[in-house]
N, C-alpha and C positions, 0 to 999 in steps of 0.2 A: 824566200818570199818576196813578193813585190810591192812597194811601194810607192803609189803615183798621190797624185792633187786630193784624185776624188773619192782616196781609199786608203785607209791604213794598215798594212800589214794582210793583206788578203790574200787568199794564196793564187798561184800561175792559172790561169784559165786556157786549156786548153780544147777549142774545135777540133775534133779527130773526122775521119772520114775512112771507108774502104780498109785495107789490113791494118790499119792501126786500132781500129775497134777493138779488131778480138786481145788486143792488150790491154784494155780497161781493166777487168780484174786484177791483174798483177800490176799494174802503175797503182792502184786504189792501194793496195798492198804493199809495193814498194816503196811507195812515196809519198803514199799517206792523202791523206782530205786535210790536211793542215798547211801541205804544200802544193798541192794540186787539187785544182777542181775540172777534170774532163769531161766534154760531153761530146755523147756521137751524135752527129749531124743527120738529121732524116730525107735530108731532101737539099736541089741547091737554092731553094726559095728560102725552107729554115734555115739554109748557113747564110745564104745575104742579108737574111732580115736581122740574125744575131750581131753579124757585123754590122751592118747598118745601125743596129742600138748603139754600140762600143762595147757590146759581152767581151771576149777574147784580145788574151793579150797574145795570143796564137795559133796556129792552126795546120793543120795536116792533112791536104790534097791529094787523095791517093788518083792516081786517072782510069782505076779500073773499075771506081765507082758508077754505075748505071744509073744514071741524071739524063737529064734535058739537056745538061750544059756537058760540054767535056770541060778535064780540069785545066785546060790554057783558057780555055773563054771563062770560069769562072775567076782565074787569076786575074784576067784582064779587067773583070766586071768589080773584085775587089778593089784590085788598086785605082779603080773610079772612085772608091767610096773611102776606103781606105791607104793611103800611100806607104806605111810605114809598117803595119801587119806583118807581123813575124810568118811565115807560108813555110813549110818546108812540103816539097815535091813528091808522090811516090810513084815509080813508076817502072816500067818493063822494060823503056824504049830504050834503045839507043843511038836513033837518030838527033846527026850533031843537030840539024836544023830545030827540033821539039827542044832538047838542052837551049841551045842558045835563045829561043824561044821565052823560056820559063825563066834561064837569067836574065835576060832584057827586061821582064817583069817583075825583078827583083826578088826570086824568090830566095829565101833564105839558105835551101840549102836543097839539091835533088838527089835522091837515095833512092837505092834499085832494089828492085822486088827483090825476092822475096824479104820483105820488111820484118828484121828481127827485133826483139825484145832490148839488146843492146845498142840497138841502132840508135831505137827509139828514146830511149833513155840520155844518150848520148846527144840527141839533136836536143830534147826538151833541157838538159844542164846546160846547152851553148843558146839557147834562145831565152833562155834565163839569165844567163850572166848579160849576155845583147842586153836585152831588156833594161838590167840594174845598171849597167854602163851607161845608156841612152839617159834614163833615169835621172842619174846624177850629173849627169852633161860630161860624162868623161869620154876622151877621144879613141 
């Protein structure tokens, strides 16, 4: 669970987007509503506006979501808003240029299609620990 200033004990907010969706049911399941609260993103207007409030302690860009925005312009338009937003990448490419891209923009972490259930699971327990480290100011 995470604990910041303006919340006690609340559990991980996670923004999903594109194949990470269809994992909602089994994260609700595996992980529980006590340690997660996921929501899928409808559009890239509701995912800025949510970050723009400070909903999400995280979020998952898939880029083969059908937007306005592709997901390096929405990563770019987060970290306008947000600098520190835990983002983890999903994506097909394997251009070095789009990688080095997405890390330049800090994203937390970039993972290749076809985005599995362990992946997933796997990025959300290290953007949680990130989280609780940042948290407690530990190095």
């Amino acid at each position: 669970m995470v604990t910041t200033l303006h919340r006690d004990r609340s559990p991980f907010r996670l923004l999903v987007t594109g194949e990470a969706e269809a994992w909602l049911p089994a994260l609700e399941q595996i992980v529980g509503s006590r340690y997660l609260t996921p929501y899928r993103a409808h559009g890239d207007e509701e995912l800025l506006g949510l970050i723009e409030a400070g909903w999400p302690d995280a979020a998952v860009l898939d880029d083969a979501a059908r937007w306005q925005l592709d997901a390096l312009q929405l990563l770019r338009m987060i970290r306008r808003v947000n600098r520190t937003l835990l983002v983890v990448m999903v994506t097909g490419r394997r251009d070095r240029h789009w990688l080095e891209a997405a890390l330049q923009l800090t994203a937390f972490s970039v993972v290749s299609r076809p985005l599995q259930l362990e992946e997933l699971l796997r990025q959300i327990e290290r953007m949680m620990r990130r989280l609780d480290e940042m948290l407690r100011g530990e190095p």
